[in-house]
KOLSELO-326574 format. One record per residue (C-alpha): x, y, z; residue number from 1. Coordinates in nm, 2 decimals. Example, Ala and Ser with C-alpha at 12.3 -4.5 7.8 and 13.67 -1.06 7.14 Angstrom:
KOLSELO-326574
      X      Y      Z resi
   1.23  -0.45   0.78    1
   1.37  -0.11   0.71    2
//
This chain:
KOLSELO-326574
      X      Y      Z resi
  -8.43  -5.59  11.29    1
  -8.79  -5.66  11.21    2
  -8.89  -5.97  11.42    3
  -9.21  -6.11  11.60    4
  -9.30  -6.15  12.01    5
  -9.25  -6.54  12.04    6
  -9.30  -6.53  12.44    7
  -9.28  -6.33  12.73    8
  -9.08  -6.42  13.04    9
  -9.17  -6.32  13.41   10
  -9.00  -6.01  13.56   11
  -8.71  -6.06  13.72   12
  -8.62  -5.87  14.06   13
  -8.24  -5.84  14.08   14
  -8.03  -5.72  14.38   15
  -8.04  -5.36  14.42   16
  -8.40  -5.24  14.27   17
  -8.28  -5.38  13.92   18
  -8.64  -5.53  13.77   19
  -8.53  -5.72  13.42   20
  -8.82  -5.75  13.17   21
  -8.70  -6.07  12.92   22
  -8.90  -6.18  12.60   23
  -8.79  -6.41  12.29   24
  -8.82  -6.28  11.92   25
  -8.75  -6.47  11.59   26
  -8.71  -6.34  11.19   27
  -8.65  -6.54  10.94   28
  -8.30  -6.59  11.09   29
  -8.34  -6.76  11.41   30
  -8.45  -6.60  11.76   31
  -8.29  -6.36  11.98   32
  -8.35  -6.26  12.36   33
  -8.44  -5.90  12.39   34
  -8.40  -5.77  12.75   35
  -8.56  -5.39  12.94   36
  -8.43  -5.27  13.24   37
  -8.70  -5.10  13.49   38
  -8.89  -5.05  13.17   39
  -9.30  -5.20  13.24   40
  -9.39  -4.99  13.04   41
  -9.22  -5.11  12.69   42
  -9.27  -5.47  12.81   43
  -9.58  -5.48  12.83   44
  -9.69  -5.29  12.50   45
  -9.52  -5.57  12.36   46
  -9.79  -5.84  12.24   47
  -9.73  -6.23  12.17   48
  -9.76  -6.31  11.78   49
  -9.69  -5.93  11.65   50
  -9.43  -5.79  11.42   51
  -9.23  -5.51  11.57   52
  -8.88  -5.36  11.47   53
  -8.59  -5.34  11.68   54
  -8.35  -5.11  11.65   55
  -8.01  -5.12  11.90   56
  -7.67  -5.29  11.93   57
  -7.70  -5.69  11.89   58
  -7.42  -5.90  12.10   59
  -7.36  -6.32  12.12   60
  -7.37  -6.47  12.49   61
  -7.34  -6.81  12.47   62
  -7.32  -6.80  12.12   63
  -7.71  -6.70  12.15   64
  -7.82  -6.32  11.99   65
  -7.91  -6.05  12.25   66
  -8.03  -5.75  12.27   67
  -8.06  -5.46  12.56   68
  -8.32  -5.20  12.62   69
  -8.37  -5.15  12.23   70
  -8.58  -4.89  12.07   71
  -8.95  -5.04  11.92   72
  -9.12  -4.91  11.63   73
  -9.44  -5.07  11.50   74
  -9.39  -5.25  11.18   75
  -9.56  -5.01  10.96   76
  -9.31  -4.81  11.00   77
  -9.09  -5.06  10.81   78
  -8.91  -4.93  10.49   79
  -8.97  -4.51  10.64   80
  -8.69  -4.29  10.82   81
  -8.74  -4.26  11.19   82
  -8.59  -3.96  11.39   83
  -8.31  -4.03  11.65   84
  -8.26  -3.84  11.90   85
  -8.01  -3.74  12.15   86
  -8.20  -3.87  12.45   87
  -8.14  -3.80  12.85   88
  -8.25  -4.00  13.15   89
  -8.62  -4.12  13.12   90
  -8.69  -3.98  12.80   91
  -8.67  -4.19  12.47   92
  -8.68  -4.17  12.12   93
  -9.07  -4.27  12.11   94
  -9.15  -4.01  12.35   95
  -8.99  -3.70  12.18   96
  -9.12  -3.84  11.88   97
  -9.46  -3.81  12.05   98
  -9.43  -3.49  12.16   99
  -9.30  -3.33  11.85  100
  -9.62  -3.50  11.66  101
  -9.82  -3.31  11.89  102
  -9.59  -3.02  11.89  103
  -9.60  -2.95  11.46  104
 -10.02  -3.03  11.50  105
 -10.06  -2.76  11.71  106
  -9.88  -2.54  11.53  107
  -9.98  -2.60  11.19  108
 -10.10  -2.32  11.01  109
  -9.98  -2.10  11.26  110
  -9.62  -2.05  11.21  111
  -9.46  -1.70  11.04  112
  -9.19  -1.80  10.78  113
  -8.87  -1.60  10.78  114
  -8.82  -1.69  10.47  115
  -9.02  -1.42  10.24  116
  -9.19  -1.54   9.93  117
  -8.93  -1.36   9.71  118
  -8.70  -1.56   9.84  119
  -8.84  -1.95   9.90  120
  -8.92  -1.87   9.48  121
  -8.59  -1.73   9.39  122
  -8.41  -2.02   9.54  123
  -8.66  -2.26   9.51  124
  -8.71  -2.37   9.89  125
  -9.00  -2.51  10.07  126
  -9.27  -2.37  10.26  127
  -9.14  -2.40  10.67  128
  -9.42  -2.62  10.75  129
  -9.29  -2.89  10.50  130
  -8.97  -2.83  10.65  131
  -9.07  -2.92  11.01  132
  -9.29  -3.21  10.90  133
  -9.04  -3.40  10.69  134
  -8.69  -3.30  10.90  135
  -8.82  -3.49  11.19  136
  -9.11  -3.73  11.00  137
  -8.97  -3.77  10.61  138
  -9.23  -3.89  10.36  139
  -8.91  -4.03  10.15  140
  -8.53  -3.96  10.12  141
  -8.61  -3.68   9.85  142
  -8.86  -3.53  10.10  143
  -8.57  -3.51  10.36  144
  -8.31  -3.34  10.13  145
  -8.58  -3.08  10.03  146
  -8.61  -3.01  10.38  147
  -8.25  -3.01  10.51  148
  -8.20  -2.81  10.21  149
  -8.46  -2.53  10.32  150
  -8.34  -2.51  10.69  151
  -8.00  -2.51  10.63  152
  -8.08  -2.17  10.41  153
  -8.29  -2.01  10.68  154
  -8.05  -2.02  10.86  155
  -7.73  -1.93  10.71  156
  -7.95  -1.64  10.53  157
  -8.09  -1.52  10.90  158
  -7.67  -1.52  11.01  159
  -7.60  -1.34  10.68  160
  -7.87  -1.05  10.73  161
  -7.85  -1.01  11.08  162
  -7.42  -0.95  11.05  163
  -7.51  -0.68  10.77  164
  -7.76  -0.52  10.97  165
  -7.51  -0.49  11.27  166
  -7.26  -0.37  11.01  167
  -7.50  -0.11  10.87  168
  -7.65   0.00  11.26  169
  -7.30   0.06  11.33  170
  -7.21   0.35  11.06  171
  -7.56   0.48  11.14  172
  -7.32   0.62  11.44  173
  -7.08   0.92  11.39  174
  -6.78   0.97  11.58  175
  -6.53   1.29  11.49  176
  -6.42   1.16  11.15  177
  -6.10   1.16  11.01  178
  -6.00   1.38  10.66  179
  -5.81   1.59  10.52  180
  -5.52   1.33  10.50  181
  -5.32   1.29  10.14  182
  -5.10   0.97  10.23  183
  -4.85   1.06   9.98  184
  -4.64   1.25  10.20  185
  -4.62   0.91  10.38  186
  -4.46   0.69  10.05  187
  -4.20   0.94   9.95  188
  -4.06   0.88  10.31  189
  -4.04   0.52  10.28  190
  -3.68   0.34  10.11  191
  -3.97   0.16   9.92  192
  -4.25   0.20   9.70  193
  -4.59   0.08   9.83  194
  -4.73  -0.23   9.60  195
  -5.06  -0.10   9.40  196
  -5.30  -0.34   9.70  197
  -5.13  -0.13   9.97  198
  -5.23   0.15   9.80  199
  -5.55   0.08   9.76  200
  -5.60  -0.04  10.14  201
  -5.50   0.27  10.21  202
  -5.77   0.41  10.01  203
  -6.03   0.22  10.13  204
  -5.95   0.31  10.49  205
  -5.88   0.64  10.48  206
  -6.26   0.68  10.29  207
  -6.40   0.48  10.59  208
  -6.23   0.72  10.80  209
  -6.34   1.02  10.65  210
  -6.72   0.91  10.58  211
  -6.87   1.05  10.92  212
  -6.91   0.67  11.04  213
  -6.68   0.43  11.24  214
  -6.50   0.17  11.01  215
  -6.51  -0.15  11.07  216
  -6.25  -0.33  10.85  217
  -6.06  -0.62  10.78  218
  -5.73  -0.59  10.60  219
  -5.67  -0.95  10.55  220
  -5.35  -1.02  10.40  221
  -5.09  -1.32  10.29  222
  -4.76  -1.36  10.50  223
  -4.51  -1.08  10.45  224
  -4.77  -0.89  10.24  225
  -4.71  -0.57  10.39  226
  -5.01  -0.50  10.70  227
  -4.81  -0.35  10.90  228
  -4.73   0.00  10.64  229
  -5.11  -0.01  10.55  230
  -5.19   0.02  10.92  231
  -4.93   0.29  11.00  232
  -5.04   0.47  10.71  233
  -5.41   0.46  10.92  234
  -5.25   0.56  11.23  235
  -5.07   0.87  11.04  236
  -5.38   1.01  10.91  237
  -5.55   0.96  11.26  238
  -5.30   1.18  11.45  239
  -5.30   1.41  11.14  240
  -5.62   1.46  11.31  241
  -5.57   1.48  11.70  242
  -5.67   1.10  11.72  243
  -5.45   0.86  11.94  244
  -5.41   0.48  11.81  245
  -5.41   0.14  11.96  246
  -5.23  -0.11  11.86  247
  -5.33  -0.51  11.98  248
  -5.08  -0.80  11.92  249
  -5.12  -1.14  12.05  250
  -4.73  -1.19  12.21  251
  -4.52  -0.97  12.40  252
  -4.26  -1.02  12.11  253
  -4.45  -0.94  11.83  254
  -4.60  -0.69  12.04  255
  -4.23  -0.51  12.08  256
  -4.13  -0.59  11.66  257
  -4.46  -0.39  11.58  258
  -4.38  -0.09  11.81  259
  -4.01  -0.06  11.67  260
  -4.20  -0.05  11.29  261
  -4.44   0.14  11.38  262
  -4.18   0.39  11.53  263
  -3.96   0.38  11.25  264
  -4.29   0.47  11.05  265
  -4.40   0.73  11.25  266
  -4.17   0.93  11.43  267
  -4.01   1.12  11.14  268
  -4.39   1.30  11.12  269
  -4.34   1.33  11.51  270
  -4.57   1.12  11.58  271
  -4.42   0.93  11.93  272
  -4.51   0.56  11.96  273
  -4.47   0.35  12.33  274
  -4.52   0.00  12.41  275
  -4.74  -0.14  12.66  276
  -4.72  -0.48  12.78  277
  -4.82  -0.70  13.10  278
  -4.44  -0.78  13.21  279
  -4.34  -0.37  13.18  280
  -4.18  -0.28  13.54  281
  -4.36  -0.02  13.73  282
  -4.20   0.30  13.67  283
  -4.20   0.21  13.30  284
  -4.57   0.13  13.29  285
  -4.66   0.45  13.49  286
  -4.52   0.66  13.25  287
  -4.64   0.53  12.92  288
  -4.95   0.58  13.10  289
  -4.90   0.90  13.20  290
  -4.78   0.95  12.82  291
  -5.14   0.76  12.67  292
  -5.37   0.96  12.92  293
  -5.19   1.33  12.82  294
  -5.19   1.25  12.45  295
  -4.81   1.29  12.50  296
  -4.83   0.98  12.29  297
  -4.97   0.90  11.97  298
  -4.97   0.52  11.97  299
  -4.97   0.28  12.17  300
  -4.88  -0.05  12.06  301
  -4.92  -0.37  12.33  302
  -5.08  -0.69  12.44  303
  -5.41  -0.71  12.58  304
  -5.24  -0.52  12.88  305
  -5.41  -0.27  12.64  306
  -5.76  -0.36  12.76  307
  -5.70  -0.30  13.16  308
  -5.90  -0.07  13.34  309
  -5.64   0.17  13.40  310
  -5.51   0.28  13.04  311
  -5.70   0.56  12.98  312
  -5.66   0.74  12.66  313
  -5.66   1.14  12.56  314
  -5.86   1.10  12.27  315
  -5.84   0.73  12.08  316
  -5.96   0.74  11.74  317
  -5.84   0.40  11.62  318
  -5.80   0.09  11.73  319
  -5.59  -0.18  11.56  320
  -5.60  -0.54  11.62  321
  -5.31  -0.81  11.47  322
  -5.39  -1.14  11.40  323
  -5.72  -1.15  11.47  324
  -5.81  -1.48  11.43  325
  -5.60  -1.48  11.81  326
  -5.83  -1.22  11.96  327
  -6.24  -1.30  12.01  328
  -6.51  -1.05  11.92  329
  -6.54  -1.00  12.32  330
  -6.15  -0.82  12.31  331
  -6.23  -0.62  12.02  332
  -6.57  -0.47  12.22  333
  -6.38  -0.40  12.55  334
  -6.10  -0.23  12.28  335
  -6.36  -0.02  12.13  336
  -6.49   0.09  12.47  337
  -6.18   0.25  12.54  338
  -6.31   0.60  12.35  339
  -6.65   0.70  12.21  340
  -6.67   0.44  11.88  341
  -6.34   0.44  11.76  342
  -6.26   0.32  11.43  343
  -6.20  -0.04  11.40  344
  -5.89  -0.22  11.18  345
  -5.81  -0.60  11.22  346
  -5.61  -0.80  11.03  347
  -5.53  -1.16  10.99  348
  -5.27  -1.34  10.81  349
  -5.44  -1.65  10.76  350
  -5.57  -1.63  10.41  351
  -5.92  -1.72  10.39  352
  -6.18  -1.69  10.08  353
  -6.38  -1.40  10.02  354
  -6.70  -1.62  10.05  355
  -6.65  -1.74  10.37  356
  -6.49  -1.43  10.55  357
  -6.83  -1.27  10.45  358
  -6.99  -1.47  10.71  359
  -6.72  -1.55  10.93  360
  -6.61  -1.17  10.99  361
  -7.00  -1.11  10.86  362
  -6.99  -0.72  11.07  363
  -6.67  -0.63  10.90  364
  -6.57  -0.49  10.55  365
  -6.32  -0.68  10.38  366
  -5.99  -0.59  10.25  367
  -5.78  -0.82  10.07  368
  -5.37  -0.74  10.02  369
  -5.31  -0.98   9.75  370
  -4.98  -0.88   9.64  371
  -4.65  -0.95   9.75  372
  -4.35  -0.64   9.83  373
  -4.11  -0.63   9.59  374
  -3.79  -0.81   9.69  375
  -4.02  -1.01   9.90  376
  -3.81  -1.37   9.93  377
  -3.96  -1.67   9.76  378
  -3.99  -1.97  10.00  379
  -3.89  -2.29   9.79  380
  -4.14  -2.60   9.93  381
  -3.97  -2.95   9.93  382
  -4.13  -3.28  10.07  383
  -3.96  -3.62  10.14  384
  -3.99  -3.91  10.35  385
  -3.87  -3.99  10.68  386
  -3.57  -4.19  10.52  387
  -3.42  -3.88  10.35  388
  -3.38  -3.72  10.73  389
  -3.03  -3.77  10.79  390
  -2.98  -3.57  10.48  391
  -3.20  -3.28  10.57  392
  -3.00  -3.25  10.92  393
  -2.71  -3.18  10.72  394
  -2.83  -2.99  10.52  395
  -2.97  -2.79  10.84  396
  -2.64  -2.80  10.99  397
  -2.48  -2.69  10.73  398
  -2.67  -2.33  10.73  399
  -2.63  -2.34  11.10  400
  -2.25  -2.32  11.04  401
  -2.33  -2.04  10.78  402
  -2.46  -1.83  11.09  403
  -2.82  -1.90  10.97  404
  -3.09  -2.01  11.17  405
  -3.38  -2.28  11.15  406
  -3.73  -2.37  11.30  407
  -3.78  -2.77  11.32  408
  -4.17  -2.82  11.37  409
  -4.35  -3.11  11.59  410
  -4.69  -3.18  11.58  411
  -4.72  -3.28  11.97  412
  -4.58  -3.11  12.28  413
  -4.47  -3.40  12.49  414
  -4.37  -3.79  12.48  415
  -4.71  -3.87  12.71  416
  -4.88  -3.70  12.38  417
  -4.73  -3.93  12.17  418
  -4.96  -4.14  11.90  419
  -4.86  -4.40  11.60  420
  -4.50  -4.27  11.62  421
  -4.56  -3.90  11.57  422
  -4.30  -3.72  11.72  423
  -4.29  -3.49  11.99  424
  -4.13  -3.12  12.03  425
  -3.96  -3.26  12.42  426
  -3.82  -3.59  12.26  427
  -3.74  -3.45  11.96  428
  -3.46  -3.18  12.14  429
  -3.38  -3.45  12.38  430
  -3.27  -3.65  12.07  431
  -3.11  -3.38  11.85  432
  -2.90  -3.24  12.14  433
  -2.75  -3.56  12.18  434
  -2.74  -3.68  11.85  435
  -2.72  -3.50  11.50  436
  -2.71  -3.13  11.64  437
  -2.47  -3.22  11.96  438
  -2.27  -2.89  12.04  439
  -2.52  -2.70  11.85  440
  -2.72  -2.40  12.05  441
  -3.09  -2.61  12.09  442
  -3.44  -2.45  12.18  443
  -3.76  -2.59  12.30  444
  -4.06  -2.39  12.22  445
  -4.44  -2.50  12.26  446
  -4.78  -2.40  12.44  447
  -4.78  -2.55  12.77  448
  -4.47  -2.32  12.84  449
  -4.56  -2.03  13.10  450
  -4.61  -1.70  12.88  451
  -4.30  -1.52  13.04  452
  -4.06  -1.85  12.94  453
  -4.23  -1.88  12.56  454
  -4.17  -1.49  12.54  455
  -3.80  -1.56  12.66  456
  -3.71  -1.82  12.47  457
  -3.83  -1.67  12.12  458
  -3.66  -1.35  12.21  459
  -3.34  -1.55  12.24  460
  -3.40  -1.66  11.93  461
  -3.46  -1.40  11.76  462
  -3.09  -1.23  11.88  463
  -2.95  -1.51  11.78  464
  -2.88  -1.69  12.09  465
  -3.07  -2.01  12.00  466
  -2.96  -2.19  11.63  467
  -3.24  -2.41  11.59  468
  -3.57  -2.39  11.74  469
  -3.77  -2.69  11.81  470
  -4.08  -2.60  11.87  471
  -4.49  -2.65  11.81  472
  -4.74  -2.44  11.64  473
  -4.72  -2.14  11.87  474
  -4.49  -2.00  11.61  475
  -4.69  -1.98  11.35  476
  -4.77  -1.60  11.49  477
  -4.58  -1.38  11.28  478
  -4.26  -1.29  11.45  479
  -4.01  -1.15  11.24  480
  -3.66  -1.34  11.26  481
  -3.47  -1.22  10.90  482
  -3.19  -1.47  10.96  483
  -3.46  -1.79  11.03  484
  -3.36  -1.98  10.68  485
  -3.52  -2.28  10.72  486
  -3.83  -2.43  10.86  487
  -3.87  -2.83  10.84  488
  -4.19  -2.96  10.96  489
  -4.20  -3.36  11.08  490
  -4.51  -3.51  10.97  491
  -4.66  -3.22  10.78  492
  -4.94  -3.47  10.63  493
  -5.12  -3.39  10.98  494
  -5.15  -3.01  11.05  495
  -5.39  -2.83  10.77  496
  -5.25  -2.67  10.42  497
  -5.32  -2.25  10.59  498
  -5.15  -2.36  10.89  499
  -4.82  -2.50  10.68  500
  -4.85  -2.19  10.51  501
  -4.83  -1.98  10.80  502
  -4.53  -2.17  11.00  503
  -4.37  -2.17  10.64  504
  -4.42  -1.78  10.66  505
  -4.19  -1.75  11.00  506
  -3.88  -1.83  10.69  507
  -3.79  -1.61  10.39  508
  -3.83  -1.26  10.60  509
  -3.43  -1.12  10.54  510
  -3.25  -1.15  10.20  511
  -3.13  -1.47  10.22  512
  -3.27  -1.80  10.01  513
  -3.50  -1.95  10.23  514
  -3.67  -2.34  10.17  515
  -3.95  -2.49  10.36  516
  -3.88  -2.91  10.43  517
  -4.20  -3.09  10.46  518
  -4.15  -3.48  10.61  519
  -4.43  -3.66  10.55  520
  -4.43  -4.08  10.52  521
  -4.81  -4.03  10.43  522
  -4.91  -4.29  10.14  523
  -5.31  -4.19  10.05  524
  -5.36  -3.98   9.78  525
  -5.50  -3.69   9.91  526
  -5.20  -3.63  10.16  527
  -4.97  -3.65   9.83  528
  -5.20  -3.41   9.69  529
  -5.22  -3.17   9.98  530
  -4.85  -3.18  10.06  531
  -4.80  -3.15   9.62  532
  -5.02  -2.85   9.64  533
  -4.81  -2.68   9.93  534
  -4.47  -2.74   9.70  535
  -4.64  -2.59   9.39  536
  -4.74  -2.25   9.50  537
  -4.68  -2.02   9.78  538
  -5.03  -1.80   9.70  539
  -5.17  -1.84  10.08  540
  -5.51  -1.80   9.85  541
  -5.48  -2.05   9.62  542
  -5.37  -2.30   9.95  543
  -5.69  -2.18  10.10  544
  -5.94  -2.24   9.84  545
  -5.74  -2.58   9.79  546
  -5.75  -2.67  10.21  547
  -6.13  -2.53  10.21  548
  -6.17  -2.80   9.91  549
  -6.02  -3.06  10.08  550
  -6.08  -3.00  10.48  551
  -6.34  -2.76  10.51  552
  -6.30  -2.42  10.71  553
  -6.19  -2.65  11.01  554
  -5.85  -2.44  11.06  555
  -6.00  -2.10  11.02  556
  -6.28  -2.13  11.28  557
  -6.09  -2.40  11.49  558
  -5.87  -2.21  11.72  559
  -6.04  -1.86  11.68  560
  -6.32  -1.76  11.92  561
  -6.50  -1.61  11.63  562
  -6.81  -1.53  11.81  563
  -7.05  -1.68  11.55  564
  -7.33  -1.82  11.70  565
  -7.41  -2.20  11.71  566
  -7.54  -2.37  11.44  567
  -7.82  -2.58  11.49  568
  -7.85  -2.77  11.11  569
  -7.61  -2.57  10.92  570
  -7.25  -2.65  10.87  571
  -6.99  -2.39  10.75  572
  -6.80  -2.71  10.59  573
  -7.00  -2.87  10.46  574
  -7.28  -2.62  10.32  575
  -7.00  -2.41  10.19  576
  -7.17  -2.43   9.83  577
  -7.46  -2.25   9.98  578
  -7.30  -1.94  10.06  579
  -7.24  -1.75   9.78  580
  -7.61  -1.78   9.73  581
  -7.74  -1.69  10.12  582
  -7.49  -1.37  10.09  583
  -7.66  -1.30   9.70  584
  -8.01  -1.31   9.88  585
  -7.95  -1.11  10.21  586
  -7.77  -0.87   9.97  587
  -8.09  -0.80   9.78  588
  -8.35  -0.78  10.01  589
  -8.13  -0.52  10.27  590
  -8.15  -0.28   9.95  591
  -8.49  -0.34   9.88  592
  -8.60  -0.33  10.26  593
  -8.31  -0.21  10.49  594
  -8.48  -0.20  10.81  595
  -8.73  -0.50  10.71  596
  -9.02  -0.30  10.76  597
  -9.26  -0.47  10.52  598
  -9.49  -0.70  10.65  599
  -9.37  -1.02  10.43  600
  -9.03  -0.93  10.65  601
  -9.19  -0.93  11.01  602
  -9.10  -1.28  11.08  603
  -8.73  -1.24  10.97  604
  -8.69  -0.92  11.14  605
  -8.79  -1.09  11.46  606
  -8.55  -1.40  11.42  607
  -8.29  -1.14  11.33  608
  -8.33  -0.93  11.67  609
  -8.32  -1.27  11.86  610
  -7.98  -1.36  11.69  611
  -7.81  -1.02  11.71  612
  -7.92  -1.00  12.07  613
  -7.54  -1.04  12.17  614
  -7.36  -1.06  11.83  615
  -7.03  -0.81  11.95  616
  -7.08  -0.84  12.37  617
  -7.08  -1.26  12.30  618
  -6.76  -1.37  12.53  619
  -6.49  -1.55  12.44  620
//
């Protein structure tokens, strides 16, 4: 508020040190009592009959306005945009303000842009000096957008450069490569013909492979797309060439279902494959060791048990990690360690747009498996309220009494979590068990389970000892249960469109019709339209592009430990448009000037060195 100084009243000594500092103020409005606490200082700068503004949270006592400890601007600066800052103990918004003032004089003139000339033209962005002045001291609105603008650039284009420069440092390197490998020996022995994106997966990773360099690649790939042949295929040509493999899954389940494919693979080229997981006995773990460290074994194929000191390899030459987004960049570093460079495939089923796994997986190459296996089951999508539920138990039940199986999905663990009626995955069993599913074999599944009890329970499961699963999230990892029919998810309107495409991915695995049941009492428009997109199409692609439209990248970075660093002004959500046109520009000047040598490059090659100073060894 813009008011004047009517009066000043004496300090006030309260019990405990408290000093209270009151005066009187009046607009047009009426008056209102503004009171500082231990504050002389912005008392008494305060003068009787002069026009200040006020800026903090106004309350009634006594049905008389008051405010506490506000901030004061002079009333010049009536009408402009002030900077707020997130202030500590004994500093204020005034006083940063000061210092930056001082700061950006001082400096002027004497900062180095990052951004070359080329560039600022090409995209046509500000000089960094306007930047600085008018992000913290706007002339206008227009003045601050121009400037937002610029610094959100910089630094999305210093990210972008510095991950392709790690990229490129990295095949500067050159471990023993692997050639002389014709895959088609491999397809003629499968009971199925590779799709044509398989195939060219393969391709791609057997030319990394074979170009003198380490590869670095994602293989990122829709549910039941087919990862797992494209990565046995890489394994295959590895021990064609004396390598060993690693293979990293985030569950001691899916660990075990990926060791019996990749054995089934494998072993008819002689290749033998073990498992290695944290609850193996003793005796078992010694000798798979033993196996690893005489080469006795080609793959090995385990949890991060993978990554402890003593597994000790004859001669790794890749290393393989499943659903990535589960793993952080620190896992796959202490992975590579394990041999001189090895080559590097990961893979993630979360579908996520080329644009933004540029910078996301920045100091990877990208492979996308965009087409489906033949036979592959189509999951039909239905959504309907809460009042059709009676009729979707029966409807469970009655593929239940088929022999089938079924996942029932809660968006909270436990009762205590419990919010606006969502249901819970405890209360939910509780109430099944002794209600619509009594006498039928119940599970309980979620995260707050001790590792050993999840692992037991989904192993039950997936032998058929549990009929329906009720359960959380954690399943969304891809464990492979053919006879799992059907999946119904209680209000779907709240998890994000790529993670209802991965739980919906757990269904539709064997040869029997499979449906997805969405419950969702949701009325706003853009939950119809989400859950109506969901129904429509089961392209994990087009879901993405659709969730990234609606939600931002929230569920691809939010529970992976990507290793980006922090971003001061930019945001992956909502600067997404920017993208395309950072990766365009970061793109053009590496071929121009790969190791930014000339001098217009000096200032970027310094910011990029600061940034890249962990990129890789950055823990989880």
């Amino acid at each position: 508020m813009r008011a004047a100084v009517l009066r000043k009243k004496p300090e006030a000594r309260l019990r405990g040190g408290l000093t209270l500092y009151r005066l009187t103020a009046a607009d047009e409005s009426g008056e209102i009592t503004i009171t500082f606490f231990n504050n002389r200082y912005a008392f008494e700068a305060l003068h009787t009959g002069e026009e200040y503004l006020f800026y903090g949270p106004v309350r009634l006592s006594g049905g008389r306005p008051e405010m506490s400890s506000p901030q004061v601007f002079s009333a010049e600066a009536a009408g402009g945009l002030m900077p707020i800052y997130p202030l500590t103990a004994g500093l204020s918004s005034r006083i940063i303000s000061g210092n930056i003032r001082q700061a950006l004089e001082a400096l002027r003139g004497q900062l180095a842009d990052p951004l070359p000339p080329s560039v600022r033209s090409r995209y046509q962005l500000c000089e960094l000096g306007f930047a600085l002045q008018n992000i913290h001291f706007p002339a206008d609105r227009h003045a601050l957008s121009i400037a937002r603008e610029r610094l959100i650039f910089e630094e999305l284009f210093i990210l972008a450069v510095s991950l392709r420069r790690v990229r490129c440092e990295r095949k500067k390197e050159s471990p023993v490569p692997v050639c002389g490998f014709s895959p088609e020996t491999f397809y003629r022995s499968l009971p199925f013909s590779p799709t044509g994106a398989q195939r060219r997966a393969v391709e791609a990773i057997l030319s990394d492979m074979a170009s003198g360099a380490p590869m670095n690649r994602l293989l990122q790939g829709d549910v039941g797309s087919g990862k797992t042949l494209v990565a046995a295929a890489a394994c295959l040509a590895a021990a064609h060439n004396g390598c060993q493999c690693a293979v990293m899954a985030p569950t001691e389940i899916l660990a075990g279902q990926h060791a019996a494919s990749f054995s089934a693979f494998l072993e008819p080229f002689g290749v033998k494959t073990i498992l290695l997981t944290g609850s193996m006995k003793a005796r078992e773990r010694r000798l798979a060791l033993e196996a690893l460290k005489s080469g006795e074994a080609g793959v090995a194929v385990g949890t991060h048990a993978l990554l402890t000191e003593d597994v000790c390899f004859h001669n790794l030459g890749l290393a393989v990690t499943d659903e990535q987004h589960r793993f952080g960049v620190r896992q796959r570093v202490l992975l590579r360690e394990k041999s001189a460079d090895p080559h590097m495939l990961v893979m993630s089923a979360t579908p996520i747009p080329r644009t933004l796994a540029l910078m996301i997986y920045g100091d990877l190459d990208v492979t996308l498996l965009d087409e489906l296996p033949p036979g592959r089951q189509k999951v039909e999508t239905y959504c309907i309220s809460s009042h059709k539920l009676s009729r979707a138990y029966g409807f469970i039940r009655s593929r239940l009494d088929e022999g089938q199986q079924a996942y029932l999905v809660c968006p909270l663990v436990s009762e205590q979590e419990e919010e606006s009626g969502l249901p819970s995955a405890e209360k939910t069993a509780r109430e099944l068990s002794e209600g619509p599913f009594s006498g039928y074999r119940i599970g309980l599944l979620h995260g707050k389970l001790r590792p050993a009890e999840k692992e037991r329970i989904m192993r039950a499961f997936k032998e058929g000892e549990i009929q329906l699963l009720v359960c959380t999230t954690v399943i969304e990892v891809g464990v492979d249960v053919p006879n799992a029919t059907v999946m119904l998810c209680m209000a779907a309107d709240r998890f994000g469109l790529s993670q209802l495409h991965q739980l919906r991915g757990r269904v539709g695995r064997g040869k029997k019709a499979s449906c997805c049941i969405l419950v969702s009492d949701a009325r706003g428009e853009t939950a119809r339209e989400r859950l109506k997109a969901m129904c429509e199409t089961n392209d994990g692609f087009q879901i993405a592009e659709f969730d990234l439209k609606q939600r931002g990248p929230g569920d691809f970075f939010g529970g992976r430990q990507h290793g980006l660093p922090h971003m001061q002004i930019a945001d992956m959500a909502r600067d997404l448009h920017m993208l395309e046109n950072v990766q365009q520009a970061a793109e053009k000047l590496l071929l121009a000037d790969p190791e930014l040598n000339l001098p217009e490059h000096a200032a970027l090659r310094e910011r990029c060195q600061l940034l890249t100073a962990g990129i890789g060894d950055r823990p989880n």
